[in-house]
C-alpha positions, -999 to +999 in steps of 0.1 A: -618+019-207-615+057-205-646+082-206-652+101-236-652+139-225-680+161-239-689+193-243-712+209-218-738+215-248-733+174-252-747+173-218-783+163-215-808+183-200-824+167-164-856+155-169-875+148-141-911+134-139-934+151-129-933+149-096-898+156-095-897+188-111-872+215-095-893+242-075-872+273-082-886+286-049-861+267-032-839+293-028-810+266-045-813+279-081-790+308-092-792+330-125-796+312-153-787+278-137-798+248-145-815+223-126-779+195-134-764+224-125-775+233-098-777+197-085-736+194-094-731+227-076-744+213-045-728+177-049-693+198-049-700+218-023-697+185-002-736+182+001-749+147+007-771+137-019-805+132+006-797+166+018-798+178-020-832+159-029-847+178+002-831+211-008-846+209-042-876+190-037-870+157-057-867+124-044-831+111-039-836+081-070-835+112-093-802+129-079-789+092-083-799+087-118-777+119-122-751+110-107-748+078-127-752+095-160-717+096-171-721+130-195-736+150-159-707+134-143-685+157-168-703+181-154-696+175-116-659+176-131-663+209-151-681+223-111-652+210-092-625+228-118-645+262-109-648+256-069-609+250-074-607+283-092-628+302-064-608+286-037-575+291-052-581+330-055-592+332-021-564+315-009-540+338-032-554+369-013-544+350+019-508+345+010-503+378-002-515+391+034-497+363+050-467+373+034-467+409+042-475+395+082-441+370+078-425+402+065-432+426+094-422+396+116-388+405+100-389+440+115-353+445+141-386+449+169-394+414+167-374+389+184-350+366+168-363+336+169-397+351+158-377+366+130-362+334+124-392+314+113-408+342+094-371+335+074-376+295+070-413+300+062-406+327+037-378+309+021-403+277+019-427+291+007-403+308-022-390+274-027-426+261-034-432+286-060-406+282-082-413+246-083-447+250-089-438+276-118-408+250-133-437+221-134-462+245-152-436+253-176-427+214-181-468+207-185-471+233-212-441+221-227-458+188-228-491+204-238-472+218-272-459+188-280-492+166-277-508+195-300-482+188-324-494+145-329-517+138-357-550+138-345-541+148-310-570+173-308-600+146-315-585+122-295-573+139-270-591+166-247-557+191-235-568+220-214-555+256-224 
C-alpha cells in the first residue's frame, strides 16, 4: 500500500504538551522554522533521536510520535531532498576545482604517468556525465509522457 504524498501545508503542526514545548533558546531553531521542522532538520543531519530530545528539550516519546506520523515523515523526505541539494552544490564546486587540478596535472612539467591518470580520470569522469545527462533526458522524457495519462496529475505526484 503506497503513501499518499501531501503537501507541506497538509502537514500538521507538532503539538507538544506542555511539558514538551520547544524552548527556542536552544540555539536549534532557525528563522522562521518550525518546531517539525526543525526536528526533521536534525533527524537528516544524521542526529539520533535521544540526542535531538536533549537538543530541544522534549522527551524522546515526542520525537517518536513524529517520526511515526506518516504526513511529518513527508517532511523528513522534503529535508533530505534539500540536504541533497546543499551537498550536491558543494560537491559541484569541488569538481570544478578538481578538474582544473587533473588539468594542470596535464602540464609537459608533470611526469607521464602522473599525466597519465589525470587522462583516465578525466575521461571517466566525462564518461559519467554524459550518462548522467542521457538518463535525465530519458526521465524527463518519461515525465512528459506520464503528464500526458488521464488523471496522471491527482494520482500521481511527478517532480518538475
Amino acid at each position: 500500500m503506497t503513501e499518499k504524498l501531501t503537501t507541506e501545508s497538509e502537514v500538521p503542526a507538532l503539538e507538544p504538551t506542555e511539558d514538551e514545548t520547544l524552548p527556542t533558546q536552544a540555539g536549534e531553531i532557525g528563522d522562521g522554522e518550525t518546531p517539525d521542522e526543525v526536528i526533521a532538520r536534525l533527524f537528516v543531519s544524521g542526529m539520533p533521536k535521544a540526542e535531538i530530545a536533549r537538543r530541544l528539550g522534549v522527551s524522546r516519546n515526542l520525537i517518536y510520535r513524529r517520526l511515526a506520523d506518516p504526513a511529518f515523515r513527508v517532511l523528513v523526505s522534503q529535508a533530505r531532498g534539500e540536504a541533497s541539494i546543499e551537498l550536491l552544490q558543494k560537491l559541484l564546486v569541488l569538481d570544478k576545482a578538481a578538474v582544473e587540478a587533473l588539468t594542470r596535472c596535464l602540464s609537459v612539467k608533470a611526469p607521464p604517468g602522473i599525466q597519465l591518470q589525470a587522462v583516465r580520470l578525466l575521461y571517466d569522469m566525462r564518461q559519467k556525465l554524459v550518462r548522467e545527462v542521457d538518463i535525465e533526458a530519458e526521465i524527463e522524457e518519461i515525465r512528459a509522457f506520464i503528464r500526458t495519462l488521464p488523471g496522471a496529475s491527482k494520482q500521481l505526484r511527478v517532480p518538475r
